[in-house]
C-alpha positions, -999 to +999 in steps of 0.1 A: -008+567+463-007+545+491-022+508+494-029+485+524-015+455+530-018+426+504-040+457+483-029+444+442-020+411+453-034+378+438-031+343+449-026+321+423-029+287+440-047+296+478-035+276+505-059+263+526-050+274+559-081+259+583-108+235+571-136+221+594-158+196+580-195+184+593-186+197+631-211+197+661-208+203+694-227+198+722-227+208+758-251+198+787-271+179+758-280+213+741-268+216+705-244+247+701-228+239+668-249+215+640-224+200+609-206+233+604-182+233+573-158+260+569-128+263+551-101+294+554-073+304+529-044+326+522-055+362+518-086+361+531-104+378+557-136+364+575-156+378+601-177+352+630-210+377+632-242+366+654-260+376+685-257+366+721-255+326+726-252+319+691-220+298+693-196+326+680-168+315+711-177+281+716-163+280+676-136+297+682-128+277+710-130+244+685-109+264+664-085+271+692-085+231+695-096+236+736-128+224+736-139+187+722-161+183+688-172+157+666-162+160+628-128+167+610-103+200+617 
């Protein structure tokens, strides 16, 4: 039988690959991201899900490091 990738693997201590802590952003004094907190770790998956002009780039982009925030990456 054949398994994916990772499929009966288990992480015994995660590493935490990305953490953002209390991040906003703002752009022509409109609010596109209020005190997010996310944290990413080996093995998992995550998905950014939302409608139009709901910040899913502009997150990505703070993510990406090309676009200027307040809080901690």
């Amino acid at each position: 039988m054949a398994s994916g990738p990772g499929e009966g693997l288990k992480m015994l201590n995660p590493i935490e690959l990305l953490a953002l802590q209390n991040v906003s952003l703002t752009k022509a004094k409109k609010s596109i991201l209020s005190e997010i907190n996310l944290s990413i770790r080996t093995g998992e998956r995550i998905a950014i899900i939302g409608p139009n002009g709901a910040g899913k780039s502009s997150l990505l982009r703070v993510l990406a490091q090309s676009s200027p925030f307040m809080g901690q990456r």
